[in-house]
C-alpha positions in Angstrom: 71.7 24.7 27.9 70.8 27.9 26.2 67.3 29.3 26.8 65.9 28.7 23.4 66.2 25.3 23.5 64.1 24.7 26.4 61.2 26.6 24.2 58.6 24.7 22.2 58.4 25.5 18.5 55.1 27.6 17.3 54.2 25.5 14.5 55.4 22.1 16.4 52.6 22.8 19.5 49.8 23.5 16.8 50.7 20.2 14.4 50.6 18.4 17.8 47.4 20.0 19.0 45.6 19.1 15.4 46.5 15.9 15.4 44.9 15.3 18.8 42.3 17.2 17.9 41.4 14.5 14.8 42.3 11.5 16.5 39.8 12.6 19.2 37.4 13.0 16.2 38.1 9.9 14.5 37.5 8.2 17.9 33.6 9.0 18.1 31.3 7.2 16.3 29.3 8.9 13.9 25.8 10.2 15.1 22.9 8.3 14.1 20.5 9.9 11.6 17.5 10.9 13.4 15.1 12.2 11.3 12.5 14.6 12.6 8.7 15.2 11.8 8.1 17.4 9.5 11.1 17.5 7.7 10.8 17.8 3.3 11.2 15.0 1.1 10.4 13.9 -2.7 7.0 14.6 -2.7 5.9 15.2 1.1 6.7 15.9 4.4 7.6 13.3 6.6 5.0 12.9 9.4 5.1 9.2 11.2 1.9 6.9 10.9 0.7 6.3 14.6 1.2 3.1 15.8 -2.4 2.2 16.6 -3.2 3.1 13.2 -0.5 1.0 11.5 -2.2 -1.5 13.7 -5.6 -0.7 12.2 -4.4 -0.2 8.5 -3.3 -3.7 8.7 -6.0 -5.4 10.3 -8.4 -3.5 7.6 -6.9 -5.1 5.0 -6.8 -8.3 7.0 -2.9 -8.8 6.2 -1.5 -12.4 7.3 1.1 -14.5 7.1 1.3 -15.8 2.9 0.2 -12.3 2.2 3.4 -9.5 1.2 2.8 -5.7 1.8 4.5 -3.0 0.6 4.9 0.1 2.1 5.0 3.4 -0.2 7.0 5.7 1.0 8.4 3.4 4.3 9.6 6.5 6.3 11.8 5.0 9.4 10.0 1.3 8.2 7.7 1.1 10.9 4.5 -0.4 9.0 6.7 -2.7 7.2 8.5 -4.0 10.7 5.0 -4.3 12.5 4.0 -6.4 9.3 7.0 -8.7 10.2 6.4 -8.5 13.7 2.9 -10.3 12.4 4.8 -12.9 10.3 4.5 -11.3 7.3 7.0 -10.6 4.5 6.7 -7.0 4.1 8.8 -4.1 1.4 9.3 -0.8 1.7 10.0 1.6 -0.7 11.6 4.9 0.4 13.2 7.6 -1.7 15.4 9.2 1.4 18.4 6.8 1.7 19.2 7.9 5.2 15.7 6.9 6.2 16.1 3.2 4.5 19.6 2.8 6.3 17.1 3.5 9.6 14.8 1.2 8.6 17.0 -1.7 8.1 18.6 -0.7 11.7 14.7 -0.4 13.2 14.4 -4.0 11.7 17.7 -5.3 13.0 16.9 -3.9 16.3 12.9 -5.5 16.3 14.6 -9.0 15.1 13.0 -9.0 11.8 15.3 -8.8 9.1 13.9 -12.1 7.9 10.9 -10.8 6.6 11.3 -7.0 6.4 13.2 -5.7 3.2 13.7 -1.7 2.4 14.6 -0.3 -1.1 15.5 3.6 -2.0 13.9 4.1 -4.6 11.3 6.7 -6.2 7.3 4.7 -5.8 6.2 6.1 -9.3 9.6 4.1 -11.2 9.4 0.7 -9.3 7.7 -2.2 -9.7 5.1 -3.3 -6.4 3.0 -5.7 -9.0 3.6 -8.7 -6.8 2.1 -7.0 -3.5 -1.1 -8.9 -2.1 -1.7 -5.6 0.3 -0.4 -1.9 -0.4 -0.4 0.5 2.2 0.7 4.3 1.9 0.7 7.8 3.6 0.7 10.3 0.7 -1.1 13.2 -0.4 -4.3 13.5 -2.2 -2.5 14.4 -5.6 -0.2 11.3 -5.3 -2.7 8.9 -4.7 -4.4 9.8 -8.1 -0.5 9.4 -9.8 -0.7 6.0 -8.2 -4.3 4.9 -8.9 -4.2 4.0 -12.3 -1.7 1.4 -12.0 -3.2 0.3 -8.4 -6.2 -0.7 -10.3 -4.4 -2.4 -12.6 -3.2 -4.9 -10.0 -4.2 -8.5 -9.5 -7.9 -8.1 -8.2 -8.5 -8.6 -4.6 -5.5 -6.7 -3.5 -6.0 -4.5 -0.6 -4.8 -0.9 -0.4 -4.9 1.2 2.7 -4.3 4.8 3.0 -3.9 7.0 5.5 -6.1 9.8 5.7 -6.1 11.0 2.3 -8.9 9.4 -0.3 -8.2 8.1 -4.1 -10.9 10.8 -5.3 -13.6 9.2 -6.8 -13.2 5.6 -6.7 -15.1 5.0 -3.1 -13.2 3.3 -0.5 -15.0 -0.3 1.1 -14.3 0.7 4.6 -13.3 3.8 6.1 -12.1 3.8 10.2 -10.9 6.1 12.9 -7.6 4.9 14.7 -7.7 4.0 18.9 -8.2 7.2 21.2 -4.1 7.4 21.2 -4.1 8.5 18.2 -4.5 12.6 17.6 -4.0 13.7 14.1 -4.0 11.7 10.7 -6.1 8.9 13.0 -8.6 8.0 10.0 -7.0 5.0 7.2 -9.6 4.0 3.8 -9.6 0.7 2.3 -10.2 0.1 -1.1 -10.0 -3.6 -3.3 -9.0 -3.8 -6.5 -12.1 -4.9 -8.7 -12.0 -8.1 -11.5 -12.4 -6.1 -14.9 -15.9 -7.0 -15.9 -16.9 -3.7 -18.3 -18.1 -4.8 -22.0 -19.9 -7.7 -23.7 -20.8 -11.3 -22.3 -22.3 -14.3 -23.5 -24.9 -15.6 -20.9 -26.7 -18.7 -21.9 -29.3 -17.7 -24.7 -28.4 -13.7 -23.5 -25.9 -11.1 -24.3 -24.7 -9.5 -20.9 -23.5 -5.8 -21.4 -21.7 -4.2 -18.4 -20.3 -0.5 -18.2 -18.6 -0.8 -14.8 -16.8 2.2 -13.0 -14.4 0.9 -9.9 -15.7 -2.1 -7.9 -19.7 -1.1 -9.6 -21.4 -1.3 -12.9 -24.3 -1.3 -14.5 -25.8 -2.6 -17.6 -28.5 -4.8 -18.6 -29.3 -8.4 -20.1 -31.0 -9.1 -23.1 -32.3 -12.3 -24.6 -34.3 -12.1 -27.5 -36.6 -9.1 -27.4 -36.2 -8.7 -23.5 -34.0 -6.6 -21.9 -33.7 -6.7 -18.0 -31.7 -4.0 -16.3 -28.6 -5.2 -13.9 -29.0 -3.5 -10.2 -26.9 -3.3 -7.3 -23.9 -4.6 -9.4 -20.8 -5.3 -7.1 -17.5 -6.1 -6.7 -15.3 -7.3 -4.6 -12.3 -8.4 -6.0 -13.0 -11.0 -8.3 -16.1 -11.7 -6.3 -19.0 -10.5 -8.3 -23.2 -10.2 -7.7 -25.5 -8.7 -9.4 -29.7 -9.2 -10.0 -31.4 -8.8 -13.2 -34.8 -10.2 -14.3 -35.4 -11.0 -10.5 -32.5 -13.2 -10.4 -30.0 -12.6 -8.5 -26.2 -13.8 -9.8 -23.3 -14.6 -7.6 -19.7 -15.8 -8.8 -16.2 -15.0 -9.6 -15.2 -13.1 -12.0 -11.7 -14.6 -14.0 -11.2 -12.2 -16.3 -11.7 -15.1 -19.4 -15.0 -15.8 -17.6 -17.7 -14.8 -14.8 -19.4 -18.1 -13.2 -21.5 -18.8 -10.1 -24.9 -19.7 -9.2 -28.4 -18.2 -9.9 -30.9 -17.7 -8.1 -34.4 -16.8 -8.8 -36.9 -17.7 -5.6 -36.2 -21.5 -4.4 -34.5 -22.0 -7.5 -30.8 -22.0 -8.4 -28.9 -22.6 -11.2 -25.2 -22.2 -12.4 -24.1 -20.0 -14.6 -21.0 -18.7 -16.8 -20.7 -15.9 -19.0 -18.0 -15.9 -21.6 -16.6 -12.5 -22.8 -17.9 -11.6 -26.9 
């Protein structure tokens, strides 16, 4: 047989080698996005919530099962999964797809995909109206984007924030997370106050409010006496206030404010209609 058969073809040995090359490819699975702390996204960095401050986030605003948090900016979905670890039907909305596809796995793998649900999309297009608790992990500047239409939720919602404040509307409660925590270890709660500001009908008075976030001010007057309102409050729809030496606690409806009076040993119901 003459020598130059017995001698493999250039191009042959390289097609071959390719080939085996890809098929050696093809046959490994595709590494798992990882993502790592620190890394750029919409609006922030991505730094993970410690765990004993999810923990604490939650219990702050006393989340339970029949309540439904949603998570802005849900990172790898951990405070939404420890919210269905709890029994509770939690959201997360996460602009970085790769980090909602990790979520759903994190939720697969913790046995939760019953009651923990991830969406990519941006926080300041979607709609979160139907959330009884809101948490988030953003900075300063976002949180003022966001509070105008937080405070337009359904009063008595509770939002939670790590670290970073809503400016001038003052938080209810502010805590520091368990020693394991080292950085971004301190989470503010705030509840959305009953709109109460403006003009009210009570009894043979005329109630007039001027509220800013969950206090107000303002005074009562019937006939030619006018009593100042102190230590307004709010607390979600839960509202007290003293004026005249009376002191008022009720609920605020938003078509009404009615409770009971009290003035001494002396109590009395009361409603205010709106003018």
């Amino acid at each position: 047989m003459p020598l130059l058969t017995l001698r493999p073809r250039l191009p042959v040995v390289l097609y071959v080698a390719t080939v085996m090359a890809a098929g050696t490819a093809l046959a490994q699975p595709a590494k798992e996005y990882q993502p790592k702390e620190g890394q750029p996204g919409k609006d922030v960095v991505w730094v993970p919530t410690a765990q004993g401050l999810i923990d604490k986030m939650l219990d702050m605003a006393k989340a339970a099962p029949g309540d439904y948090v949603i998570d802005l900016g849900s990172g790898d979905g951990r405070t939404v999964i420890t919210a269905a670890k709890r029994g509770i039907k939690a959201h997360g909305i996460e602009y970085n797809p790769d980090m909602v596809e990790l979520s759903k796995r994190n939720a697969e793998k913790a046995g939760v995909l019953d009651k923990a649900t991830f969406a990519h999309a941006d926080i300041f297009e979607s709609d979160f109206s139907d959330a009884t608790v809101i948490t988030l992990f953003l900075l300063p500047q976002l949180n003022l984007r966001l509070r105008p239409t937080l405070l337009k939720m359904r009063p008595g919602t509770r939002v939670v924030s790590n670290t970073f404040d809503m400016g001038d509307w003052p938080p209810e409660e502010t805590v520091q997370a368990p020693g394991e925590c080292h950085v971004f270890c301190r989470a503010h709660l705030w509840i959305v106050p009953a709109k109460v500001d403006g003009e009210w009908r009570l009894g043979e008075g005329v109630l007039t409010l001027t509220q800013k976030y969950q206090a107000f001010t303002g005074k009562l007057t019937t006939g030619n006496v006018v009593a100042p309102i102190t230590d307004g409050k709010l607390v979600g729809d839960a509202i007290t206030f003293t004026a005249g030496g009376t002191h008022y606690a009720g609920r605020a409806t938003g078509v009404a404010m009615e409770g009971t009076a009290k003035a001494g040993n002396t109590e009395a119901l009361w409603r205010a209609n709106p003018l």
